[in-house]
N, C-alpha and C positions, 0 to 999 in steps of 0.2 A: 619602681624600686621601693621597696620597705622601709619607713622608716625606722630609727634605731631601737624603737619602745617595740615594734612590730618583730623585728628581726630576732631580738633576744626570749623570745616567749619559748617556754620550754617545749611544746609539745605542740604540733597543729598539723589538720589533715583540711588539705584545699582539693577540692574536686577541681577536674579538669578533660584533659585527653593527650593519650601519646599522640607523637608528632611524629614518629617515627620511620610511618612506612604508609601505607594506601589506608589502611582501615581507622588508624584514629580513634582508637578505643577509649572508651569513658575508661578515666584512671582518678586515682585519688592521693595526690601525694600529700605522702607523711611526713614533717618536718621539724626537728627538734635541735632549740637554737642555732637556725637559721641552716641548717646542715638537712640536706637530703637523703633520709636514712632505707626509705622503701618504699615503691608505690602499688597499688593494690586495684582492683577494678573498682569500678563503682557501678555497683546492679540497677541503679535507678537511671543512669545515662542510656541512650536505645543504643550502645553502641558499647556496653559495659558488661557484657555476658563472662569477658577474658582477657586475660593479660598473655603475648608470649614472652618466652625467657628475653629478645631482645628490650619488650617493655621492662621488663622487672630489672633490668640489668642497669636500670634510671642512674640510681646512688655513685655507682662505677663509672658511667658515662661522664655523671657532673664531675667526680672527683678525680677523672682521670691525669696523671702527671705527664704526659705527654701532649695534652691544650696547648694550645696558643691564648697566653694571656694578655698581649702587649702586641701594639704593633711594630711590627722590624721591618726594618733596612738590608738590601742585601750587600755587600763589599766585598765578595770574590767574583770571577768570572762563570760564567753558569757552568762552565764544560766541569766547573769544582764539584767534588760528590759534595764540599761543606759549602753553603752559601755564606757561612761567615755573617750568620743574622746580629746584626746593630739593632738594640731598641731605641725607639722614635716616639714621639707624641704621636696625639690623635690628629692634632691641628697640621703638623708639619706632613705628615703619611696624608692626609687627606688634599692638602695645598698642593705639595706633590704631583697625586692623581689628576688632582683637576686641569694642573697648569701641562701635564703631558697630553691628556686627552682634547684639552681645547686646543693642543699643536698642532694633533695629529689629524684634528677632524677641519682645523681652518687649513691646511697645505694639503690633503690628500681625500677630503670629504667624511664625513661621519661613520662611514661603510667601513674603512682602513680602520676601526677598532671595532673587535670582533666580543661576542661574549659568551661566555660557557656558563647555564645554568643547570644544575645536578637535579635530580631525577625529585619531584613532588611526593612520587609514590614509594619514595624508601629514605628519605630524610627528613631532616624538619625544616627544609626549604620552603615546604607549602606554606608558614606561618607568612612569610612577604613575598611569595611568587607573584602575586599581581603588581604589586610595587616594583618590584624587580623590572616584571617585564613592561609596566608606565616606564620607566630611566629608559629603558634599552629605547623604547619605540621616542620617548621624545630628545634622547640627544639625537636619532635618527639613522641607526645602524638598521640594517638587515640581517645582520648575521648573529645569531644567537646558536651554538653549539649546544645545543637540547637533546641530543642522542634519544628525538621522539623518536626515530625510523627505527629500533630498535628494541623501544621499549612498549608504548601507549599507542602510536600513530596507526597501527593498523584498524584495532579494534575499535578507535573513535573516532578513527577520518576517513582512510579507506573504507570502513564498512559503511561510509555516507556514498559510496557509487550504488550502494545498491539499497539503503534504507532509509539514504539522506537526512540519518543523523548519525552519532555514535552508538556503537554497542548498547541498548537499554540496561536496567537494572533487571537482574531475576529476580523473581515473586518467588524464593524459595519456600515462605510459609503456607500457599495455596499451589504449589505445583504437584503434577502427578509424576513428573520425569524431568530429572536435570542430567544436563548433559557438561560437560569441566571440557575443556577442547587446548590441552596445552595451558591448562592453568592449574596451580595446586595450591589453593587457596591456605592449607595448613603452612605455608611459607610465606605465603606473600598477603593473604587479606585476612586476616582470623574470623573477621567477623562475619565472612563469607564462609570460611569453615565451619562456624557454629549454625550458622543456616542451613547449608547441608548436609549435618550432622541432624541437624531436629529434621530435615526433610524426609531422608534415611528412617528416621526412628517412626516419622507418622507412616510408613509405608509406598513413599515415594521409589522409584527405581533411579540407579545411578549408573550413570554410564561415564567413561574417563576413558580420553584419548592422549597417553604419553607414551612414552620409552621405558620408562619408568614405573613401576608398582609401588609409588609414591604417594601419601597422602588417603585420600577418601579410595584411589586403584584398590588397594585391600581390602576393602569392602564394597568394592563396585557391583550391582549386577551383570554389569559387562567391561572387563578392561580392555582397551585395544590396543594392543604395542605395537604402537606403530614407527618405521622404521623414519628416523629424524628425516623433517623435508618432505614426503610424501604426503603430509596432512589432506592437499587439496583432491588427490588421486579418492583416497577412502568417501572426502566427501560426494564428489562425482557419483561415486559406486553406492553407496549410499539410499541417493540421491535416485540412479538409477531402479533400486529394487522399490522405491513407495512410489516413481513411475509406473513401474511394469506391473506393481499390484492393485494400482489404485490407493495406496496409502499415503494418501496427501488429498487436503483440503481445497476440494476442485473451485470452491465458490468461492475461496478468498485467493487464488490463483486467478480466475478470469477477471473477479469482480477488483483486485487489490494490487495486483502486478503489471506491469506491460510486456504478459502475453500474451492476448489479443491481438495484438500490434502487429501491423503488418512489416516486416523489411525487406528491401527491392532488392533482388539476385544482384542486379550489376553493380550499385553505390554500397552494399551494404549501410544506406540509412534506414529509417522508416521512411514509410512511403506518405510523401505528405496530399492532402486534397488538393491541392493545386495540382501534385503532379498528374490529375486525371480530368480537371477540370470542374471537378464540384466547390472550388470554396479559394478564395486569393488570401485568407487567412492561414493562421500557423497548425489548424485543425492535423491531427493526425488520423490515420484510417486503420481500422479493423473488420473484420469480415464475417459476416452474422445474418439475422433477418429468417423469417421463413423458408424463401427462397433463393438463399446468399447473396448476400449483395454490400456495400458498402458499407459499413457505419461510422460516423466522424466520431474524435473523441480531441475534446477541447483539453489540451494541457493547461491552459489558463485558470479553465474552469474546474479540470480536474473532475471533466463529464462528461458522461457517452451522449450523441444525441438521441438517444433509444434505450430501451432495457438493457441490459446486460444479459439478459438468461440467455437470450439470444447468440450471442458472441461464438465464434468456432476457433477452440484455441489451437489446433490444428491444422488451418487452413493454409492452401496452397494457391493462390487465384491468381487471376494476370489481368487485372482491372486495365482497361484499354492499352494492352497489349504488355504488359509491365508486368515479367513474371516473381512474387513474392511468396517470402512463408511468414508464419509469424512469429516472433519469438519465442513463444511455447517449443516451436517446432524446431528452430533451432538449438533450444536449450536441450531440448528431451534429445537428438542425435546428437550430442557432445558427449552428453550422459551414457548413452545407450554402446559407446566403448568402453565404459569400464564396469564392465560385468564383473560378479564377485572373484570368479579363478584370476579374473585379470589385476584386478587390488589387491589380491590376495601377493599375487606374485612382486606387485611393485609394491604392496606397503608394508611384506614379511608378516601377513598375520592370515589366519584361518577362514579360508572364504566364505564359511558360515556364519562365520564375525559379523560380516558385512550385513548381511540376511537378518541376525539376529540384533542388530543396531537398528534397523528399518523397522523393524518388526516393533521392538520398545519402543521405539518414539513413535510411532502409528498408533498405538493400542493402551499406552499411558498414558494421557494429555490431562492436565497441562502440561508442556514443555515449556522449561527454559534453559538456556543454554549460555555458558558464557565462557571465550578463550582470551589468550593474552601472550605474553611475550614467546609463548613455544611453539607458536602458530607464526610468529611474528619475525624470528631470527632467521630468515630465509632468504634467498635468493628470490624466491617465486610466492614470498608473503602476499603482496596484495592480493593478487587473482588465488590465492589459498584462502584468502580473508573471505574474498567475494564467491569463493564456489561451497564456505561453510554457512554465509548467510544468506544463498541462494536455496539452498536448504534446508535451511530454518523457515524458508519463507515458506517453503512447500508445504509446513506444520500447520501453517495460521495460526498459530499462538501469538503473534508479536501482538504487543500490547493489550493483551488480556489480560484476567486475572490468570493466577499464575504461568504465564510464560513471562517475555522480556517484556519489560512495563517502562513506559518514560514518566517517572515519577515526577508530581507538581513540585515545583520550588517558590519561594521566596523570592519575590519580586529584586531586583539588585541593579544598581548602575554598571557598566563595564567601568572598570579603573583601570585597564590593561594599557593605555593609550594610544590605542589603534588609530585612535582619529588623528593623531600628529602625524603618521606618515604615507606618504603619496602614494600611488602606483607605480612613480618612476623609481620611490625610493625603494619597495619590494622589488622591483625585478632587477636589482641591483644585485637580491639574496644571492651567495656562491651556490651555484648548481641551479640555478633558476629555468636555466634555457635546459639542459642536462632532462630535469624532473617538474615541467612546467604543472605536474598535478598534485606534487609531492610535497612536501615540506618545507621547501624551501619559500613555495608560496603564503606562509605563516611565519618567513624570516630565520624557521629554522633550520639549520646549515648541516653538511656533514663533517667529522673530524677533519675527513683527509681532505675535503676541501680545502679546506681551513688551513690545513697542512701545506698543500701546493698555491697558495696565497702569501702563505710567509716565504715559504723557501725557493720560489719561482718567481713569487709576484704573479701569478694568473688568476684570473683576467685581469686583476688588479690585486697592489702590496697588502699585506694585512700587517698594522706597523705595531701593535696592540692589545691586548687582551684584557677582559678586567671578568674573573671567573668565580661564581657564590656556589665553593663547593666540589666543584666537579673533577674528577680524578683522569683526566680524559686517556693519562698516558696507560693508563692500567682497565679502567672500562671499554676501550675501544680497539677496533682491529687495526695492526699495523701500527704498534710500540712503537717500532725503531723509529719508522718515520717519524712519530709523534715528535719522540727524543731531538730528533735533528733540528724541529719545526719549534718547540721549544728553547733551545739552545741559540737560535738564529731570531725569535722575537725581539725588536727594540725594548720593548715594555711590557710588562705582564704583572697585573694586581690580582692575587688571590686572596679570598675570605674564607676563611673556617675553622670550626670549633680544634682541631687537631692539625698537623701539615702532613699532606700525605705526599705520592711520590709524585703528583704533576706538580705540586708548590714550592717544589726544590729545587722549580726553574725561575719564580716570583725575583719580579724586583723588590716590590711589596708586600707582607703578607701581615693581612689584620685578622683579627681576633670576633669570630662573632658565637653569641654567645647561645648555650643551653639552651631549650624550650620551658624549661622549668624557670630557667631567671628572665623569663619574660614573659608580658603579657600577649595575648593574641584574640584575633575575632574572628570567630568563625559563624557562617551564616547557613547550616545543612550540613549533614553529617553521609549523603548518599545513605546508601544500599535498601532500605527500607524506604516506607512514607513517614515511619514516624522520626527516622534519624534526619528527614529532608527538615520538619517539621521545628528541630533543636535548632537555639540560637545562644551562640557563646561566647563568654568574654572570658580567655583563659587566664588565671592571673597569675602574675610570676611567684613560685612556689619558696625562691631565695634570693639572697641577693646577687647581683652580677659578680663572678669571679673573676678577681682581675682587672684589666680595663676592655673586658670583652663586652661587645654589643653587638644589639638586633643586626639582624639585617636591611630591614626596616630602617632604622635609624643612621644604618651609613647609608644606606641610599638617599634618603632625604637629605644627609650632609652634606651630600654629592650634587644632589638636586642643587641647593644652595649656590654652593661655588662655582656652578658651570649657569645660573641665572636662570635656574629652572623651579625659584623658589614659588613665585604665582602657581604652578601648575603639581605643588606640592604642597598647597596647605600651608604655602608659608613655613611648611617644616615640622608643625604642629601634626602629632600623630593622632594623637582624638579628633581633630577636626574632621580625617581622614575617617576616620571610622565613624564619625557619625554621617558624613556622606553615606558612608553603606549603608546604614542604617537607616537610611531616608526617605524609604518607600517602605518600609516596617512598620509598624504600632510600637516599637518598642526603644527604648531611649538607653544611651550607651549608661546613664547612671543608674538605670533599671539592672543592667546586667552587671555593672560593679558588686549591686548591691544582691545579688541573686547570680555568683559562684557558679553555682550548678546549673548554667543555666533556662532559657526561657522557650517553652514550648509555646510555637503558634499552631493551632489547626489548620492540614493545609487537607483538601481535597482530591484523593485520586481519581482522575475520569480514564476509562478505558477505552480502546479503539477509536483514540481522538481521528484518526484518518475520515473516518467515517461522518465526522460533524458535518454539518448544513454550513456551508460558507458564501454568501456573494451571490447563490446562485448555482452554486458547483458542492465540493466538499472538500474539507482541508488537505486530505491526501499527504503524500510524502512531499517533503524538498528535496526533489529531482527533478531532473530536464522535463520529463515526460511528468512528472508528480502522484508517479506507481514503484510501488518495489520495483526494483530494476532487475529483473532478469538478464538482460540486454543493453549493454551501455553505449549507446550511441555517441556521448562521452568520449568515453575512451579511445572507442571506433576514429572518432574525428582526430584525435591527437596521436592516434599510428601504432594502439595497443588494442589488441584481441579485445571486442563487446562482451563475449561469454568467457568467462573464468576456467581458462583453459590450463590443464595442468600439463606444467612442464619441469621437467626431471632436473634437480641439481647440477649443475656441470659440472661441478666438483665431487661426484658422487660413485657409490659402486655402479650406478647403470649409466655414470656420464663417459668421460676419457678413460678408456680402459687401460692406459700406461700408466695414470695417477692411481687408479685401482692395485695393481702389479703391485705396484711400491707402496701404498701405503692401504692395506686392504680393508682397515677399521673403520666404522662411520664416528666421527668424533662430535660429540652433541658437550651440554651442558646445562644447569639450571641452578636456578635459586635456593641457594641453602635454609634451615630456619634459623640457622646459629647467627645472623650477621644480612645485614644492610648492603649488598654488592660487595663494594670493594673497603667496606666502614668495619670495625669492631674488633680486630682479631688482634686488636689492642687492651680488652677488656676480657680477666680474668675471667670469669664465672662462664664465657662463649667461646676465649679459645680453647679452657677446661676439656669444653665435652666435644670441640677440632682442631684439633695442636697442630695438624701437619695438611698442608694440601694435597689431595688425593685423586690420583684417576681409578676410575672403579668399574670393572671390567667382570663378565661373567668367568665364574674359574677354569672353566674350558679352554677361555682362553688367553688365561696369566697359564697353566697345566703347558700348553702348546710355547708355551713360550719360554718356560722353565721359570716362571718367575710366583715368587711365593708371598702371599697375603702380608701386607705389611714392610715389603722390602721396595726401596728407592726405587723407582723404574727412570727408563729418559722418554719422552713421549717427544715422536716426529710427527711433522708436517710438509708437505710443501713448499712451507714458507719458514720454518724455523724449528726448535728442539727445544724444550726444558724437562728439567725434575719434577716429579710427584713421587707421593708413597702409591702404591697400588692398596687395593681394598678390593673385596669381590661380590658380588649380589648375583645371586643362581635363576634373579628373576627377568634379567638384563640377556637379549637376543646375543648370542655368542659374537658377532660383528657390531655391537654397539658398546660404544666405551663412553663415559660422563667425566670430563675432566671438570674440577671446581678453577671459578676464575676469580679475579679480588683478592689473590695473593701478592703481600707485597711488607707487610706491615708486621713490628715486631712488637714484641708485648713486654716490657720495661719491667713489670711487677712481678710477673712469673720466670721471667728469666728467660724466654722462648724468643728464637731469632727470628727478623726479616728475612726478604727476599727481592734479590737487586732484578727488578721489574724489565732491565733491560738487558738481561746475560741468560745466554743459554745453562748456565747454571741458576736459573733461580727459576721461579715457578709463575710465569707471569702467561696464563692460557693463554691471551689476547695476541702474543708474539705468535703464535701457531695462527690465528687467522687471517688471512690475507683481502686485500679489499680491491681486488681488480675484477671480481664478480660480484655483481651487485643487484638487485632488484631493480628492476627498470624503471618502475615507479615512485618506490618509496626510497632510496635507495640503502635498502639495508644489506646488512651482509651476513654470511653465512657463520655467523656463531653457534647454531645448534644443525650446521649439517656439512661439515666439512669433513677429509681424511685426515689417517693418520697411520702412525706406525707405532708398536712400543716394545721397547728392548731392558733388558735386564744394564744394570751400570757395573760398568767393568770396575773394575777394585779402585786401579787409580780414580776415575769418576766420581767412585764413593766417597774417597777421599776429599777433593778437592769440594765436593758438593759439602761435607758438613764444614770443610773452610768458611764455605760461602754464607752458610745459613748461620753461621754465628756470631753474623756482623750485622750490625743495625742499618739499614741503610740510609732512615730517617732521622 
């Protein structure tokens, strides 16, 4: 905090970066006596090229009259719309917490208090998510409600089945062809926009696989509308034509994947050298040599015992009497059913598409390619994740210059506190047995787990909640239940800058503060080398408003009272950061005193797989330590090895009675106006979206007699609410985008809420249901369910603008 000589200074501009959302842009706020008036980019940060309107929308954010600036007490019954907020001190709200949480975790175990932490890539949670998640892991819970299965987890853990890490970084300024796969960076990463936008402009080609003609789709060389949920089909097809052409990198497929690799018809494993008798070690066999014949290939070593030119990645052999193929061969006949008429018909697009998507990425290389939540919000995500990076693999561009690059970093201690909890105490996570490859093996949990923990008690009671952020009852499928499941908690502490509609179930809710009234450290900036390269000590740009604080700093208070002070620094938040800073050259008073600041040279090396290691070569981290075409993985735990595409079940080509009735595919996505379910509390972004909107080609509002701009009810399955209709002529006549994150009124403008749990209000998430779920990951089908939409009869109308002119918060 500023002191008082600092605070009253007329005019000052601090470099820094928004917090806001994934990208982290160099920003430079303005500040005059002590007041946050506007912030602006800063061209010298690698990460300062742009501000979007949610950055610039800073001043509104801080100043907003709807904060939390104290913490309260609740004194009515939760089922009360008013929770009848009492304010409280910091000491007695914090004593409070601790003397509940020490109840609940000495009578029922640490696991009985559950924690909900809001998304790193669209709030300014990232400033103490590592702190965050040090508390969770050393009071010793499993359960963190991280809603990764739907947001990040595909592209950075699932795509570890097959490349055994996350999704790389694109090299957008050295690529010849980038490929956006369910990502629209003009929404969700700017600074990923601005990269291919300069990609585009040196003569790079663009290809963009949405629903939508969103973003960089207007000027794509090829856009693919593909019908929500089919992702994995197209990539197959894909997949299949740089097969059948030979447009794919034959030598980094024999030499870099395990398709060579033999697998035995009857086990479906690989076929190990024991089982033939050459070797009592874990060597695996491939099938190669002048004359065909065996060749070992050491996963340890990560090395054939012979050349590789040699290798037959097609081979079919039956080495003492053991009939196999390889995984090439399996992969190429998965592929080889979805021909283009075939994709064409399951993913609603032009079977030349397909042809001409093989075609661009064959013949423009580099490629890089990068998808994310639209890829992600599926039933059938993972194996969609693993049959688009099965595909990429086919390119050979991973890890080159420009394709997907795993940029060097900065040396860094984990501070996550992983080493305080057991094995017994992870496979305690809810859904553990359920998704033993999934998320929960990282403790993070699902809603409705969560859900049927409180209100069941299964497998065990969840008596607790202490949540930094997270809006679960409005981000997640299956409201109502939420509602119950909040309503039915003993205790529930929420933190954040504003209350939204899950903190209206809080016994507690504290106050934490702005990115701008506090300091932060950041160590790498992503998306480049030279943003890996920044090193920052953000500083708080005003003073705390109110008695809000870090989050950061209530966790450390917490740390305290529950005797977790040793293991936090003693509470000391610089200590803490110079920990991190302890394998750097560079001193936290270096960056007090250098703002803007401190760049170390860090070294890109490319095709790190390929380095001399041991004796072998570094290779991937996977079982086999090759691209995984073939997950043997998987295979053992009772899921498809090859990234098998299978059709929504909630879809037009799944139950054809769900179809009858509801014949529309209902997707949805990320707006630019607003942070998920954040903002539509701040004038200058609910301005330019007043109303929540399902947006439908005019065909088919025409067919329905319903007219651009007027109230519609949108059905599901599972539930019904209001939007206004909108129309986009670019949208496939059976694809409709409802926006979700409606819930929130806007006090300044005058613009009403939306009671998140009534079929009069507009809360998308009531429409999705969660008894179909991704087997792995277990996400659910937010961008690929049905639906119906019908004009609102008079009375309807009426009672709907009742609704909408009540605050709910």
């Amino acid at each position: 905090m500023q002191s008082k000589d600092e605070s009253t200074m007329s005019r000052r501009e601090l470099p820094g970066w928004c917090a806001l959302c994934r990208s982290r842009c160099g920003q430079i706020a303005v500040v005059e006596n002590d007041v946050l008036t506007s912030v602006k980019p800063d061209p010298r940060h690698p990460t300062g090229e742009a501000l979007c309107i949610k950055g610039r929308a800073a001043p509104e954010i801080v100043a907003n009259p709807q904060r939390v600036l104290h913490p309260v007490m609740r004194t009515r019954p939760k089922n009360d719309a008013d929770p009848g907020w009492q304010r409280i001190g910091w000491n007695e709200a914090l004593d409070r917490i601790a003397e509940n949480l020490r109840h609940v975790a000495a009578s029922h175990g640490p696991e009985a208090v559950a924690f909900a932490v809001t998304s790193t890539s669209s709030s300014a949670i990232s400033d103490g998510t590592k702190f965050i998640e040090r508390f969770i892991n050393r009071f010793g819970s499993p359960n963190n409600v991280y809603a990764t299965e739907i947001c990040n987890w595909h592209k950075d853990f699932a795509h570890a089945f097959t490349f055994g890490r996350g999704i790389a970084a694109p090299d957008f300024a050295n690529t010849g062809c980038v490929v956006l796969w369910g990502h629209n960076p003009s929404a969700t990463w700017l600074d990923h926009a601005t990269g291919v936008a300069a990609a585009r402009a040196r003569g790079a080609k663009i290809i963009v696989v949405d629903p939508r003609q969103a973003g960089a789709a207007a000027r794509a060389d090829l856009w693919l509308r593909v019908r929500p949920g089919s992702d994995g089909a197209l990539a197959l097809g894909i997949a299949n034509v740089m097969l059948n052409e030979g447009w794919y990198d034959r030598d980094f497929v024999r030499d870099w994947t395990n398709a060579p690799l033999l697998v035995r018809d009857d086990t479906g494993r690989f076929l190990r050298a024991s089982d033939i008798g050459l070797s009592t070690g874990s060597e695996l066999v491939a099938w190669g040599g002048a004359n065909g014949e065996p060749v070992l290939y050491d996963p340890a070593r990560r090395a054939y015992s012979g050349e590789t030119s040699t290798l037959i990645l097609a081979a079919q052999p039956a080495p003492d009497g053991i009939p196999c193929r390889t995984a090439f061969s399996h992969y190429t006949q998965m592929c080889a059913g979805y021909t283009p008429a075939r994709v064409a018909e399951i993913c609603w697009i032009d079977p030349e598409q397909v042809r001409r998507a093989a075609e661009l990425m064959s013949r423009n290389g580099p490629v890089c390619l990068y998808g994310w939540s639209g890829i992600g919000q599926h039933t059938n995500a993972t194996q969609t994740d693993r049959a688009i990076a099965t595909l990429y693999a086919l390119t050979g561009w991973f890890d080159a210059p420009g394709g997907n690059v795993g940029l060097a970093k900065h040396p860094t201690p984990d501070i996550s506190g992983r080493e305080f909890m057991t094995r017994e105490a992870w496979s305690k996570a809810l859904g553990a047995s359920e998704r033993p490859l999934g998320p929960p093996r990282n403790g993070w949990i699902r809603s409705d787990d969560f859900y049927r923990a409180v209100l069941d008690r299964r497998p065990y009671p969840i008596l607790a909640l202490v949540s930094f952020g997270a809006n679960i009852a409005v981000s997640h499928a299956n409201s109502e239940m939420g509602r119950r499941a909040l309503e039915a908690l003993p205790f529930y502490v929420h933190i954040d800058v504003v209350p939204n509609a899950t903190s209206r179930f809080a016994d507690i809710l504290l106050p934490s503060s702005t990115p701008w009234e506090r300091e932060a450290l950041r160590i790498g900036f992503d998306t480049t080398q030279a943003a890996e390269e920044q090193i920052q000590l953000r500083p708080a740009a005003i003073s705390l408003r109110g008695e809000a604080r870090s989050d950061t700093w209530i966790v450390f208070e917490l740390a305290k009272r529950l005797g977790f002070s040793d293991d936090f620094w003693h509470g000391d938040i610089d200590s803490a950061y110079r920990h991190m800073l302890s394998q750097i050259p560079v001193t936290l008073e270096q960056l007090r005193n250098h703002s803007q600041g401190i760049r170390l040279p860090l070294q890109t090396v490319h095709r790190k797989y390929a380095r001399i290691v041991q004796g072998g070569f570094e290779g991937f981290a996977t079982p086999t330590g090759r691209v995984e075409l073939y997950s043997e993985r998987l295979h053992d735990h009772g899921y498809p090895p090859l990234p098998e595409y299978v059709e929504p079940p909630l879809g037009p080509r799944g139950a054809s009675d769900v179809s009858d009735v509801y014949p529309l595919v209902l997707t949805t996505a990320k707006q630019p106006h607003f942070c998920h379910s954040q903002q539509r509390d701040i004038p200058s972004l609910r301005r330019r979206m007043p109303d929540p909107t399902i947006i439908m080609h005019p065909e088919t509002g025409m067919d329905r007699g319903i007219s651009e701009g007027e109230w519609v009810r949108v059905r599901s399955p599972k539930a019904a609410i209001q939007m206004r209709a909108a129309f986009d002529a670019a949208l496939h006549p059976r694809v409709v985008i409802g926006q979700y994150g409606w819930w929130q009124h806007n006090e300044r403008l005058g613009m009403p809420g939306y009671d998140p749990f009534s079929t009069d209000g507009s809360n998308y998430n009531l429409l999705i249901g969660d008894d179909l779920l991704d087997p792995i990951s277990g996400s659910a089908p937010h961008r690929s369910y049905q639906c119906e939409i019908e004009r609102l009869k008079s009375a309807d109308t009426v009672k709907s603008v009742a609704v909408r002119s009540k605050n709910f918060v």
